[in-house]
C-alpha positions in Angstrom: -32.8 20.3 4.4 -33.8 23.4 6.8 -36.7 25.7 5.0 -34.2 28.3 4.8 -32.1 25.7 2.7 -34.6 25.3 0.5 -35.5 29.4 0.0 -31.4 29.4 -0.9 -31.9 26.7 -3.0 -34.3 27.8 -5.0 -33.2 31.3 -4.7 -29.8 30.5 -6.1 -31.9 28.6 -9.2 -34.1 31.3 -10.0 -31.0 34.3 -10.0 -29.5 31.3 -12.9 -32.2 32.0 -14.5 -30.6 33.3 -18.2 -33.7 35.1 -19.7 -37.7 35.2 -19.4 -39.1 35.2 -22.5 -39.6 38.3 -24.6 -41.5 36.8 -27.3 -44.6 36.0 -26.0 -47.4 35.3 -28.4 -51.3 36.2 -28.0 -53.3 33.0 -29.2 -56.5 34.5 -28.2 -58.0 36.8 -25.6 -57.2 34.9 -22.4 -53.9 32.7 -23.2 -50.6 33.3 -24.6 -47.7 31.4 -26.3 -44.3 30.6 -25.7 -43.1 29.1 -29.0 -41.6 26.0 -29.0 -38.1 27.2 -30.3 -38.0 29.8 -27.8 -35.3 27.1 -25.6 -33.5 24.6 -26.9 -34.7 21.1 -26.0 -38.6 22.5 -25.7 -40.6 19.5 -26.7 -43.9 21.5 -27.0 -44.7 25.2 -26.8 -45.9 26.8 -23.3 -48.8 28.5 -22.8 -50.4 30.9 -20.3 -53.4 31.8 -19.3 -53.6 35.5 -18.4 -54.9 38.4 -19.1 -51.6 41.7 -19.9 -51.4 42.7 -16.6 -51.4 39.1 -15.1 -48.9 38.2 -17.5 -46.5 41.0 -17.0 -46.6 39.9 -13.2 -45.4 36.8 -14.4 -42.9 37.8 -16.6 -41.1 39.8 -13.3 -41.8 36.9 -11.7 -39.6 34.9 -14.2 -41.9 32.3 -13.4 -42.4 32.1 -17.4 -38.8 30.5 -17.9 -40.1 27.7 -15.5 -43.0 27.1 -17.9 -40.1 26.9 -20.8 -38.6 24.5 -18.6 -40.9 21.9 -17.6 -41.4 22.0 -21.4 -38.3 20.2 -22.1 -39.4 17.2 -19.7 -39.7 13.9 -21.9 -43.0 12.7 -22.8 -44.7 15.7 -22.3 -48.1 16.2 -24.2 -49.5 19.2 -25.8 -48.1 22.2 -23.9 -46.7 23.2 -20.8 -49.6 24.8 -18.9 -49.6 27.8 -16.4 -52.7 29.4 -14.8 -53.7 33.2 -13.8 -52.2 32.6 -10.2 -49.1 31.3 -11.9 -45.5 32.7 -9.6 -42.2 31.1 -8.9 -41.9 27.5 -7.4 -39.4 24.7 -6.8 -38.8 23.2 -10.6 -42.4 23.6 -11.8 -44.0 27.7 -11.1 -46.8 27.5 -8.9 -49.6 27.8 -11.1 -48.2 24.5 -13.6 -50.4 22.2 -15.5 -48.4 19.2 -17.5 -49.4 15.7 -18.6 -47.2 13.2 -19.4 -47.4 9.8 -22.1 -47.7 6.9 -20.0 -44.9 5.1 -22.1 -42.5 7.8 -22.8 -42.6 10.5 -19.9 -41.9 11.2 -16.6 -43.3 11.8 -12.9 -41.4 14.7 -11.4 -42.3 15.4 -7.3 -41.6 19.2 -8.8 -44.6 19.3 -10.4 -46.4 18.5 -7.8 -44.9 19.9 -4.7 -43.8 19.8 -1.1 -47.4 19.9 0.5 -48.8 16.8 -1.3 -52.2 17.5 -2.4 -52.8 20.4 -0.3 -56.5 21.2 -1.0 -59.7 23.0 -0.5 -62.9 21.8 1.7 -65.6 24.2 1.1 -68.7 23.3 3.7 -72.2 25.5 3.1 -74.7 26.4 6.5 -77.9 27.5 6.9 -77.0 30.1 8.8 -77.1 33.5 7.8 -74.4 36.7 8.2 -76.7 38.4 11.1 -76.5 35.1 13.0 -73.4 34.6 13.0 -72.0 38.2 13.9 -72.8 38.3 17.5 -71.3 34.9 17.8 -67.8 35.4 15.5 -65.5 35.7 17.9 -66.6 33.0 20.4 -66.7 30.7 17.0 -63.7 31.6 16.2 -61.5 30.9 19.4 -63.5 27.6 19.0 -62.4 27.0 15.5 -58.4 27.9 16.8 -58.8 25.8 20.0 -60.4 22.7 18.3 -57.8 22.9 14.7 -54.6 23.3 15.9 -52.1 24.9 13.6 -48.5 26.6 13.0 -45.4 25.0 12.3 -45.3 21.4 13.7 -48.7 21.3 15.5 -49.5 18.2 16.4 -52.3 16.9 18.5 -55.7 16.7 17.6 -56.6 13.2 16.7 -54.4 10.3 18.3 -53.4 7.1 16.3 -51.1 4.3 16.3 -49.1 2.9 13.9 -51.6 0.6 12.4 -54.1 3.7 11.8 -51.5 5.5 10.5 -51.4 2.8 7.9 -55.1 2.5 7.4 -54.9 6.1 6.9 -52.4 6.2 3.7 -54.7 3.7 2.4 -57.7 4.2 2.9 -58.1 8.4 3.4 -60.9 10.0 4.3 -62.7 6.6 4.7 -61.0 5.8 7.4 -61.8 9.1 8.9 -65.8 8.5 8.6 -65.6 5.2 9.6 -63.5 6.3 12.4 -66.5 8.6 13.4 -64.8 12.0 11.8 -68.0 13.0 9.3 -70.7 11.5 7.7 -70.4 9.2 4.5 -71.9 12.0 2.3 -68.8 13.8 2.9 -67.3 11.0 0.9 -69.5 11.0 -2.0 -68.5 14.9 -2.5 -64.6 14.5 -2.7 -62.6 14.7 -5.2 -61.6 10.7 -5.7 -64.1 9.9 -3.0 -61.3 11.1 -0.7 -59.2 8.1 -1.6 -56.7 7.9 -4.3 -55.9 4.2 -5.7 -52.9 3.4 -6.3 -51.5 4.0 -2.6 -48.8 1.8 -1.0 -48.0 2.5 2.8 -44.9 0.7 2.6 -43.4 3.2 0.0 -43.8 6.1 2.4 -40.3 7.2 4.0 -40.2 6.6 7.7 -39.1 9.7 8.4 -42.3 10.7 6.8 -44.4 8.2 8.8 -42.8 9.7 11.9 -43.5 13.7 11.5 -46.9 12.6 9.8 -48.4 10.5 12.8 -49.0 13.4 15.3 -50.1 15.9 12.9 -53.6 14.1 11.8 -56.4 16.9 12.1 -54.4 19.8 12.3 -53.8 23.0 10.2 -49.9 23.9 9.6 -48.6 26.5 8.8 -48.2 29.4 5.7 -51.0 29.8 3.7 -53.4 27.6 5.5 -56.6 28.5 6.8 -59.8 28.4 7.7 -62.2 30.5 6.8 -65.8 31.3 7.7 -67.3 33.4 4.5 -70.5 34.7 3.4 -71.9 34.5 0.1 -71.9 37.8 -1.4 -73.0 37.3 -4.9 -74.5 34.6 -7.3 -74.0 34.1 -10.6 -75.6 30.8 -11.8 -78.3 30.2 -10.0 -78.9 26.5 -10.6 -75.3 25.5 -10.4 -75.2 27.2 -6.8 -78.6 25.5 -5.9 -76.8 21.7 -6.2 -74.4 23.3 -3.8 -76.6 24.4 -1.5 -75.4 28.0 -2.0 -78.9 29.6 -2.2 -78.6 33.3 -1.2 -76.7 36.0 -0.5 -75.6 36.2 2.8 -75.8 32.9 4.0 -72.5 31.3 5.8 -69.8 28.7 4.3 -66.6 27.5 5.8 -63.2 27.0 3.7 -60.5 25.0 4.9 -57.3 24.9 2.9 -54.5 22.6 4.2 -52.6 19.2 3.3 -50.5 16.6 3.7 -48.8 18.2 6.4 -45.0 16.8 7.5 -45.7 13.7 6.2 -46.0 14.9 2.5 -43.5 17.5 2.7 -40.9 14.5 3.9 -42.3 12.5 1.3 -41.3 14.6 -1.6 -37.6 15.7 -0.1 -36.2 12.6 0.0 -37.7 11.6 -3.2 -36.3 14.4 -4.3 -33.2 12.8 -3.5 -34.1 9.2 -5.5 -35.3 11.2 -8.5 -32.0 13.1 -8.9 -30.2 9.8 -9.2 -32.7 8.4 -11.7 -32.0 11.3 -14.2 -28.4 10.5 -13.9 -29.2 6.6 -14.2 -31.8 7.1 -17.2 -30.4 9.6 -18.9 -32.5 12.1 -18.8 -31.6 15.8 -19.8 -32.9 18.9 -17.7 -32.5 22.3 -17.3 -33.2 22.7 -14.0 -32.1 20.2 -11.3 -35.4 21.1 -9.6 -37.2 19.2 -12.0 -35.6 16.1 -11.0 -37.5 13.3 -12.8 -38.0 9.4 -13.6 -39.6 7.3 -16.5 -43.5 6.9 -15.4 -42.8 3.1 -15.7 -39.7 2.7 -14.1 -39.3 1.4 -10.2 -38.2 4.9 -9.4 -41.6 6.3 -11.0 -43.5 3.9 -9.5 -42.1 3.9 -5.9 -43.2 7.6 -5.8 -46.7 7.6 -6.9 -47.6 5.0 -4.6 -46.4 7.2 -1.9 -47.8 10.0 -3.5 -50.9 8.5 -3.1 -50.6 7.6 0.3 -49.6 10.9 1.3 -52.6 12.7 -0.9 -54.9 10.0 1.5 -53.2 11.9 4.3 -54.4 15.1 3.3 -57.7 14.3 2.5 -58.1 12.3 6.0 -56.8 15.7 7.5 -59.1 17.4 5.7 -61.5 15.0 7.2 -60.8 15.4 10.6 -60.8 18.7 10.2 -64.6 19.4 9.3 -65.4 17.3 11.9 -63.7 19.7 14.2 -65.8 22.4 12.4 -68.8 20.6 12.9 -68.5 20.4 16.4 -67.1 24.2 17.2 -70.1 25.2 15.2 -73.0 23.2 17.6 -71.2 24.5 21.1 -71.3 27.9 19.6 -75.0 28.0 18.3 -76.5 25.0 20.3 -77.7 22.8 17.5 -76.2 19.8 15.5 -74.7 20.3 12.3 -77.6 18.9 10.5 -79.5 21.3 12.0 -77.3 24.0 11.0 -77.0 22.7 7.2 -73.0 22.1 7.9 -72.7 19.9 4.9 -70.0 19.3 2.1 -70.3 21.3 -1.3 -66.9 19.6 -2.0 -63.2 18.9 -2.1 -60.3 19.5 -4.4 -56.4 18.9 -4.5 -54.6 21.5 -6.5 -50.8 19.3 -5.5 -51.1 16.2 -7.0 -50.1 13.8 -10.0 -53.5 11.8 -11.4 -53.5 8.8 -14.1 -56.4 9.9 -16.4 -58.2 9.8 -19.8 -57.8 12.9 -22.3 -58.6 13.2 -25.9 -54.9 13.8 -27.6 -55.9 14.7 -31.6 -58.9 12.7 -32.3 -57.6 9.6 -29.6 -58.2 8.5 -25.8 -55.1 8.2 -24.0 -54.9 7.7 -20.6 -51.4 10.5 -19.4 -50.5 11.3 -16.0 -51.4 15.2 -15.3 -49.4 16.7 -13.3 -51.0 19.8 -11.0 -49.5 22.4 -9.1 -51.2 24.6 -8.0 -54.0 23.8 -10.1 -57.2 22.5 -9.5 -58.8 19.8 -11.6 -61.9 21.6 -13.5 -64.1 19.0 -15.2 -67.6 19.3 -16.9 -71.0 18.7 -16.8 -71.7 14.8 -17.5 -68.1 13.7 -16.7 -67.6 10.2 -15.2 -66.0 10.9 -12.4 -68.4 13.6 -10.9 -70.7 13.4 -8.3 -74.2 12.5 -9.2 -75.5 15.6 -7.4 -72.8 17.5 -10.3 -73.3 15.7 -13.1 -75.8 18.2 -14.5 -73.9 21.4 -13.6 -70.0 20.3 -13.8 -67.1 19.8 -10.9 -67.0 22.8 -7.9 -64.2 24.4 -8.5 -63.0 26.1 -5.4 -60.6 29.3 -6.1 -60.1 30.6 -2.8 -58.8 34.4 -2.8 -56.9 36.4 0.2 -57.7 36.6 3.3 -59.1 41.0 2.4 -61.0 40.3 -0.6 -63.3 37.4 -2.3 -63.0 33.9 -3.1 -64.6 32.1 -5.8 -66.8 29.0 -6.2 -67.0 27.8 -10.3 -67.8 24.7 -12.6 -65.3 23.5 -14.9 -66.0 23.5 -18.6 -66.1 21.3 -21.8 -63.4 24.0 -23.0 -61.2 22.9 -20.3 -61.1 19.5 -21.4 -59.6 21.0 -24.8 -57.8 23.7 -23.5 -55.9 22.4 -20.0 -56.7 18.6 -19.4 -59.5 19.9 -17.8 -57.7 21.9 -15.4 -58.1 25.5 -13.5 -56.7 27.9 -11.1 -56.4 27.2 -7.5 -56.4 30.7 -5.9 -54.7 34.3 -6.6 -51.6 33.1 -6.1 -48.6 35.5 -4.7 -47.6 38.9 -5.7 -45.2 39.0 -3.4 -42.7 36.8 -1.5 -43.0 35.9 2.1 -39.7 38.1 3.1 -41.0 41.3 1.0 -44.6 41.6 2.7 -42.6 41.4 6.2 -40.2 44.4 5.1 -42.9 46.5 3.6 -46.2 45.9 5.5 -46.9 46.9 8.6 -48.4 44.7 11.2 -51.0 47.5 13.2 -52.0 48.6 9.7 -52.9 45.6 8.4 -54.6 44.8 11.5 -57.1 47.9 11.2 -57.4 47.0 7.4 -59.0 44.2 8.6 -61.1 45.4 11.3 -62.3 48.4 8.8 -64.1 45.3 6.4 -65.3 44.0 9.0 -62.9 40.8 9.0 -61.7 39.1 12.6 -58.1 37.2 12.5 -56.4 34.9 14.8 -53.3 33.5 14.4 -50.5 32.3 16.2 -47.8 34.6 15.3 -48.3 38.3 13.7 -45.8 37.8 11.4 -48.2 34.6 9.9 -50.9 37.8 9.3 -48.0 40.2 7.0 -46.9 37.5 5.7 -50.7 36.4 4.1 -51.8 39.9 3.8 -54.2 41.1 0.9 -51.6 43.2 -0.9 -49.2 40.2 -1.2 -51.7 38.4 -3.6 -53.1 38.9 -6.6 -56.4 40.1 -6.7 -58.3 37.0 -7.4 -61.2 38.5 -9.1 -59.0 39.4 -12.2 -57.7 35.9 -12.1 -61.2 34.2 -11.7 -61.9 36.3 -15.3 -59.0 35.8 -16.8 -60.0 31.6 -16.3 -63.5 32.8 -17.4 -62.2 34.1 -20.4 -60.1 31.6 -21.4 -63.1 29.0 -21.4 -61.9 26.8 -18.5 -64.2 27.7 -15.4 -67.6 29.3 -15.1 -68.4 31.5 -11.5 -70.7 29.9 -10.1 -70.6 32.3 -6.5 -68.6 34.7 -4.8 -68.1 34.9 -1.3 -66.3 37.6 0.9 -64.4 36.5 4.5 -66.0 37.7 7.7 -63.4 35.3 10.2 -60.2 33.7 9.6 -57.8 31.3 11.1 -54.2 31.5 10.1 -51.8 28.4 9.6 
C-alpha cells in the first residue's frame, strides 16, 4: 500500500472514531485513568501519563480512544499504558505501552509499528562547543555526504545476500566484526544489539529486497542526526558513567530504524494477522489492531521476523556511528579515540520484548509491547550494562530539532508503574500536512539560524514538516515522566547541527 494509502487508511479509522473519553480520572499527580467500563469489552483500565495540558492535547488528538482500544486486546495485563508524547498511530497511539500473558494474549505488529525498532544512538566527545563551531558546517556536509538519507536512500555499505542474512541474525555484531565500531559499542546496546529469537527465513522477500541496499543509511521523516551540546546537568554521578561531564561539551544523536526492510515486514504481516483474528476468533475494535495468540504459528512467524528486522536496525545504527566516527577525524584530524567518540548507549522505542515483571506478588515472564516507548529500567537490573548497574538504564528522550533533548535513568517506580517503560521523545503536536500549510519555510529557516542551529536536508519541505512548533515541548513531557516516578533527568542537551531524514 502507497504512504498515502496508509494516511487514508488511518484517516478514515480515526474520523470512526465514536467518542474520546470524557471521564478521565486523576490517580495521582502525573497519571490519569480511563476506567475499565468506559468501552465495552475493556479488559483493564487505561492509563496516562500526563500532566492537564499534555492530556488535553491528547484528548484532541483522540489518541485516548486508541488507549481504550488496545485495552480490549486479549491477554492483556494491568493497564493499557500511554506516555507524555502519546498522539495518534496505526491501531496502537504513538506513545503505547502493553504487555501481554504469555498463554492467553496476543502480538499485534500495531503495537509496535511500521519502522521496527526505530531507535536512539546517543555517542558523547571530548570536544567542546567552541571547538566545534568554527568547524560545524564542514562537519556537517561530512555527516550528510557520509549517512545518506531521504526516502529510499540506499548506498552506503554494500552486502550480499548471505550478509544480509548474517545481518538479521546477528545485528550489530556483525557490524563490529565487519569492521563498523569497536566491541564496546556492543556492551552499551540495548540487547547487546542483538535480539534472540530472530529467524531470517521468516522475513518477507519483498522485505529482504528493499532492506539489502539500505544498510547504513538514514531515511526519511523524523530521522536525524544530531550534533548537541550539553547544556545542563542534573545528576552528576549518573552523567559521569556516561561520560557526560560538563556543560558544553559535544554528543551526537542518531535516531533511525529498520528502514524498508521493517516497514515491509510489518505490512504484509499486517496482512497474515488480519486473517488470524478471523481464524482465532478474536474480537477488536479496530482492524488496525490486527492480532494473533502469542503461541500460535501466526504469533510466532512474526516475532522471529520482528527480531530479525530490530537486528536490522540496530546494524544500521551500527554502521551509522561508524560513519560518524569517521566524518568526525577528517573534520578535526584525530581518531575517534582521541576525540572521546564513544557510545553512552542505545535504545529501541518500536519493538515487542519477552520479559520478566512482577504481576501482584508473582514473576511472570509477558511480552511488552512498545511504541513509541522506550524501555526505562533501574539501578541493579540484570540486564544493564555493568558500567549502569549502579545508576540505572540511559534513557534517551530526544526533543525537536529548536529546543532540548533529554538524557535520564529509569526508575524502581517504573518497574511498578509501566513495565519499566518511558517516553521516547515529545512526540507530535501537529500532523505532517498541517505544519506544511501553516509554517513557513524562510521563517523557520531564520528561527533556526537566530539559536544558532545549522540544518541540512534534502528537501525543505522535510525541515516544515519537523519543525519545533509541530512538537510538543519536550521539557514538559520529560517532567511530566519525572513526576510520574518513571525516569530521572540525568542531562540536558540543546542542538547546534542537524541532519534531516
Amino acid at each position: 500500500m502507497s504512504r498515502k494509502g496508509k494516511e487514508q487508511v488511518q484517516s478514515g479509522t480515526r474520523s470512526s472514531a465514536a467518542r474520546t473519553p470524557s471521564v478521565v480520572r486523576r490517580l495521582d499527580e502525573g497519571r490519569w485513568e480511563i476506567p475499565v467500563d468506559y468501552k465495552p469489552g475493556m479488559r483493564v483500565p487505561g492509563v496516562i501519563v500526563a500532566d492537564e495540558e499534555l492530556l488535553r492535547l491528547a484528548e484532541e488528538d483522540k489518541a485516548l480512544e486508541q488507549v481504550a482500544n488496545v485495552a480490549t486486546l486479549p491477554g492483556i495485563v494491568g493497564y493499557s499504558l500511554a506516555m507524555p508524547d502519546i498522539h495518534w498511530g496505526y491501531g496502537f497511539p504513538v506513545g503505547g505501552v502493553a504487555a501481554m500473558d504469555m498463554e492467553e494474549g496476543v502480538v499485534s505488529p500495531g503495537g509496535i509499528g511500521y519502522d521496527i525498532n526505530c531507535g536512539v544512538r546517543m555517542l558523547r566527545t571530548d570536544l567542546t562547543e567552541a571547538e566545534v563551531r568554527p568547524k560545524l558546517d564542514r562537519l556537517l556536509k561530512e555527516l550528510y555526504r557520509g549517512v545518506p538519507s531521504g526516502v529510499g536512500s540506499e548506498g552506503a555499505v554494500s552486502i550480499t545476500s548471505r550478509d544480509l542474512e548474517q545481518v538479521l541474525a546477528k545485528g550489530a555484531r556483525w557490524a563490529v566484526e565487519a569492521g563498523y565500531g569497536e566491541p564496546e559499542d556492543l556492551e552499551l546496546s540495548e540487547e547487546r544489539g542483538c535480539m534472540p529469537g530472530a529467524d531470517p527465513d521468516k522475513v518477507p522477500e519483498k522485505a529482504l529486497k528493499r532492506g539489502a541496499p539500505q544498510l547504513g543509511t538514514l531515511g526519511s521523516g523524523n530521522h536525524f542526526l544530531e550534533i548537541q551540546v550539553v547544556d545542563r546537568l542534573y545528576d552528576p554521578v549518573a552523567a559521569e558513567a556516561m561520560g557526560l561531564r560538563s556543560v558544553g561539551q559535544v554528543a551526537v544523536l542518531i535516531h533511525t530504524g529498520s528502514r524498508g526492510l521493517g516497514h515491509q515486514t510489518c505490512e504484509e504481516f499486517l496482512r497474515e494477522m488480519g486473517q488470524a483474528v478471523r481464524k482465532y476468533g478474536i474480537q477488536i475494535p479496530d482492524r488496525q489492531l490486527a492480532c494473533a495468540p502469542l503461541d500460535s504459528p501466526e504469533g510466532r512467524a512474526y516475532l522471529a521476523a520482528m527480531a530479525a528486522a530490530a537486528n536490522f536496525a540496530w546494524a544500521n545504527r551500527q554502521c551509522i556511528t561508524q560513519a560518524v566516527r569517521d566524518a568526525f577525524s577528517r573534520v578535526f584530524g584525530s581518531t575517534s579515540t582521541d576525540l572521546g567518540l564513544r557510545m553512552v548507549y542505545d535504545v529501541a522505542h518500536n519493538i515487542a520484548k519477552i520479559e520478566e515483571h512482577r504481576v501482584g506478588d508473582r514473576k511472570v515472564s509477558l511480552c511488552v509491547h512498545r511504541k513509541g516507548a522506550t524501555r526505562a529500567f533501574p539501578a541493579g537490573h540484570p540486564d544493564l550494562p555493568d558500567r549502569y548497574r549502579h545508576v540505572g538504564q540511559p534513557v534517551l528522550i530526544p526533543g525537536d530539532m529548536g529546543r532540548y533533548s533529554y538524557v535520564a535513568v529509569g526508575t524502581d517506580l517504573a518497574m511498578e508503574r509501566s513495565f519499566g517503560s518511558s517516553c521516547h521523545g515529545a512526540g507530535r503536536a501537529m500532523s505532517r500536512s498541517e505544519a506544511k500549510r501553516t509554517i513557513e519555510a524562510q521563517s523557520l529557516k531564520r528561527q533556526l539560524s537566530d539559536a544558532g542551529i545549522v540544518a541540512l536536508s534534502a528537501e525543505v519541505g522535510t525541515l516544515v514538516e519537523e519543525a519545533p512548533q509541530a512538537y510538543k515541548d519536550v521539557s514538559a513531557v520529560v517532567r511530566a515522566v519525572e513526576v510520574a516516578g518513571l525516569a530521572r533527568p540525568v542531562a540536558r542537551l540543546r542542538p547546534v547541527g542537524v541532519v534531516k531524514g
